[in-house]
C-alpha positions as CSV (number, residue, x, y, z in Angstrom):
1,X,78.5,103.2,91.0
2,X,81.8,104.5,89.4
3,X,82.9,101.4,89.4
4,X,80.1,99.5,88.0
5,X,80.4,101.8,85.2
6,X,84.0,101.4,84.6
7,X,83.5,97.7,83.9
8,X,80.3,97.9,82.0
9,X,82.2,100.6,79.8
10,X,85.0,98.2,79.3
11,X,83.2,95.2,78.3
12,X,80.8,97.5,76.1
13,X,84.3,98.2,74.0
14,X,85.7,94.4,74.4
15,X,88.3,95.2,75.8
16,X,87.9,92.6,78.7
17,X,86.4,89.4,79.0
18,X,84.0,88.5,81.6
19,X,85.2,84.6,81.9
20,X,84.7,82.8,85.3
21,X,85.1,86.2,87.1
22,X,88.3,87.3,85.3
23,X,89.0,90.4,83.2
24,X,92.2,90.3,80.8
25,X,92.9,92.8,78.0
26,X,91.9,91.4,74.8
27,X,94.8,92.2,71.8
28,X,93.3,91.4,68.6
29,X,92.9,94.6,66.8
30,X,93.8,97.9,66.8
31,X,90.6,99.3,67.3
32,X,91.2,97.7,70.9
33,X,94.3,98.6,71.4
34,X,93.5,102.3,70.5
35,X,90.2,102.1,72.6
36,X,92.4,100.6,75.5
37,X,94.2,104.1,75.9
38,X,91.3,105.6,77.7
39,X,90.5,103.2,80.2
40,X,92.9,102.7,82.9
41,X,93.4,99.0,83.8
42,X,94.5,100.5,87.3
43,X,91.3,101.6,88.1
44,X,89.5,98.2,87.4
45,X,92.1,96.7,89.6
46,X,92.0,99.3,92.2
47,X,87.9,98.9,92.4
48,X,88.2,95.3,92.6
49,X,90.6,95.0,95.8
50,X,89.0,98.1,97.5
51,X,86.0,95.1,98.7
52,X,88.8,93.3,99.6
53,X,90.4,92.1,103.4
54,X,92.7,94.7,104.7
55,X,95.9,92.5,104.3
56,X,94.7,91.5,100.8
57,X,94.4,94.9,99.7
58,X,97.5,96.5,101.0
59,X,99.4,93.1,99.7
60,X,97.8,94.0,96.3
61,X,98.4,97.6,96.5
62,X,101.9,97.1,97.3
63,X,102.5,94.5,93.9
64,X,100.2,97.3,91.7
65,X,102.5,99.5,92.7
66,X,106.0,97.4,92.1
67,X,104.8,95.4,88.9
68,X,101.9,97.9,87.5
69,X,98.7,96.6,86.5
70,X,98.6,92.8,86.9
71,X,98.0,90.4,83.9
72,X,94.1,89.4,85.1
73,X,91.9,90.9,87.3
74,X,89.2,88.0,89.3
75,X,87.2,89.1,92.1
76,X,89.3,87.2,94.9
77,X,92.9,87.3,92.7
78,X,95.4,89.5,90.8
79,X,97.7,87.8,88.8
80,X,101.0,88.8,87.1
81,X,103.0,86.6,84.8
82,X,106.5,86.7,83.9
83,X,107.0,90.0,86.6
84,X,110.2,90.6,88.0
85,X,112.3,87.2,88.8
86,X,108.6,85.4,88.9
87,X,107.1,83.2,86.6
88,X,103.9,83.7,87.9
89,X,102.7,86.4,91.1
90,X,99.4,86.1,92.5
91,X,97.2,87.9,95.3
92,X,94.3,86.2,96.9
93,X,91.1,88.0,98.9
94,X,91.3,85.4,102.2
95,X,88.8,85.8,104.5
96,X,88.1,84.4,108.2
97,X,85.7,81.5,107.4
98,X,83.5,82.5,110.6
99,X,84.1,85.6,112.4
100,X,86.5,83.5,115.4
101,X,88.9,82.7,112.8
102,X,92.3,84.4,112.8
103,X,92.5,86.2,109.4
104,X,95.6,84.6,107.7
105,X,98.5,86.8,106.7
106,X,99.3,84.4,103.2
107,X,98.0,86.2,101.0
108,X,100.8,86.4,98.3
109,X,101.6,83.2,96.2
110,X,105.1,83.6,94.0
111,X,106.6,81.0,91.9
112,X,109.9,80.7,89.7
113,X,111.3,77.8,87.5
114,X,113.8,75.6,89.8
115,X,114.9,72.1,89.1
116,X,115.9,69.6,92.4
117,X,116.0,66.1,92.8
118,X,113.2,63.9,95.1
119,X,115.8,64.2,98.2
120,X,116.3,67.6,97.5
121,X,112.5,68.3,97.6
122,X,111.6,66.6,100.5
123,X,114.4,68.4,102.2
124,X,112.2,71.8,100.9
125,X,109.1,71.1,101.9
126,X,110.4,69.5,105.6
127,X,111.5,72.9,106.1
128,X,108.6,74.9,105.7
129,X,105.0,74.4,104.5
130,X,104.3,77.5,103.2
131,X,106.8,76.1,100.1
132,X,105.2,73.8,97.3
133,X,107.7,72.1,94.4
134,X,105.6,70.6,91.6
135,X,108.3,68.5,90.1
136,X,106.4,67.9,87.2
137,X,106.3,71.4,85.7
138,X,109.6,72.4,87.6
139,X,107.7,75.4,90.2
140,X,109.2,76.3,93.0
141,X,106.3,78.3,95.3
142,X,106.2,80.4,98.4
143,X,102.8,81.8,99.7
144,X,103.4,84.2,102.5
145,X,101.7,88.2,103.2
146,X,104.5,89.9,101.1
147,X,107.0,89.7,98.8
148,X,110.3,90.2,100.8
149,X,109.0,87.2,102.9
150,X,108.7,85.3,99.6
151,X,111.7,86.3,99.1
152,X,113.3,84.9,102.2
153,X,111.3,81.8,102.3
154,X,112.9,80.9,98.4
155,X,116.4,81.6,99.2
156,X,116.5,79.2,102.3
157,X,115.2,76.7,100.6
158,X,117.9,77.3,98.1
159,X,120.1,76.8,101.0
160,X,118.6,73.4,102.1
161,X,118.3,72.1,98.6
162,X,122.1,72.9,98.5
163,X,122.6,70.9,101.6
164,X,123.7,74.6,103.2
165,X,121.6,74.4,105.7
166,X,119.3,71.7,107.2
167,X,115.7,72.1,107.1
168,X,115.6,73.0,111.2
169,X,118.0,75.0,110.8
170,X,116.7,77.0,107.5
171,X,113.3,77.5,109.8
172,X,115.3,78.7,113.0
173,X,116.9,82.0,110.3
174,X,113.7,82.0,109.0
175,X,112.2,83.3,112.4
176,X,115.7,84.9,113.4
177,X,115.6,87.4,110.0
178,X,112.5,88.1,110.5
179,X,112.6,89.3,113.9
180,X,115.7,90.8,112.9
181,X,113.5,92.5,110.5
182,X,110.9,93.7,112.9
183,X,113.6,96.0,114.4
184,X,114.0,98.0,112.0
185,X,116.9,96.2,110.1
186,X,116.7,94.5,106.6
187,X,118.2,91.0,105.6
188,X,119.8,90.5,101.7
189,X,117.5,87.2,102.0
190,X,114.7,89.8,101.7
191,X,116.0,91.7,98.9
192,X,115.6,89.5,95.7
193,X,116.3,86.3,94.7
194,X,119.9,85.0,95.6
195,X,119.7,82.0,93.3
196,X,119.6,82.0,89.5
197,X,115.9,80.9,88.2
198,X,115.8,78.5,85.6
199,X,114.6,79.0,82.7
């Protein structure tokens, strides 16, 4: 009920816009800008993923809490842009399709500005499917449960498109750091970016 109220009140001051299921902070005037002040954005966000699947929300929870509130709120998708080293962050609400599906851990899409070549590319995306390169628009994507594993999954294919390491053997320290990582120990590959992003 709280929560119903919390988004009635916000529309009721235009402060967010009910668009296909999205809500965004509108910045046209001061008198929202002033009126934004008393409603927290956090909240909104926070009642939206509490419906969702436990990996979504603790993804989502986890990004709310390194990036603050994201740029739109959907009912199955947060979504920050320009946040961090991203050009764009988003966090679906996946669900089994039928309850004897496994529930998939990808929940977490991030994306940065990286240029290759067609070889280059091809070498990326024989390495690992969970990363997309639109060469059209320059967007280099990992989708994966969380962030460091973004992480990871990026700066390996760094390695490949650098000819550092061949796509076998970018997916056999893929599974190596992260079972290295299940014991308690941490990678740099999971720390950040280790690549410049383009800009």
């Amino acid at each position: 009920m709280r929560n119903s109220r919390l988004v009635a009140a916000a529309a009721a001051l235009g402060l967010l816009l009910p668009a296909a299921g999205c809500f965004s902070r509108v910045k046209t005037s001061s008198q929202a800008d002033v009126a934004g002040a008393a409603l927290d954005r956090r909240e909104v966000a926070e009642a939206t993923v509490s419906h969702w699947s436990d990996v979504s929300r603790l993804s989502a929870r986890r990004l709310i809490e390194e990036y603050g509130v994201p740029d739109e709120v959907h009912a199955d998708s947060l979504v920050w842009n320009n946040n961090g080293p991203w050009q764009r962050t988003v966090v679906s609400n996946v669900r089994p399709m039928t309850p004897d599906d496994p529930v998939t851990q990808d929940v977490v899409s991030q994306t940065v500005k990286y240029a290759m070549n067609r070889g280059q590319s091809l070498d990326v995306l024989r390495f690992d499917d969970h990363v997309g390169f639109d060469p059209a628009t320059r967007q280099l994507s990992s989708t994966s449960d969380r962030e460091a594993h973004n992480y990871l999954r990026l700066n390996l294919a760094d390695d490949v498109a650098h000819g550092r390491l061949r796509p076998d053997q970018a997916r056999d320290s893929y599974a190596s750091i992260v079972k290295y990582e299940q014991s308690g120990k941490t990678s740099p590959y999971l720390l950040g970016l280790r690549f410049a992003v383009n800009p």
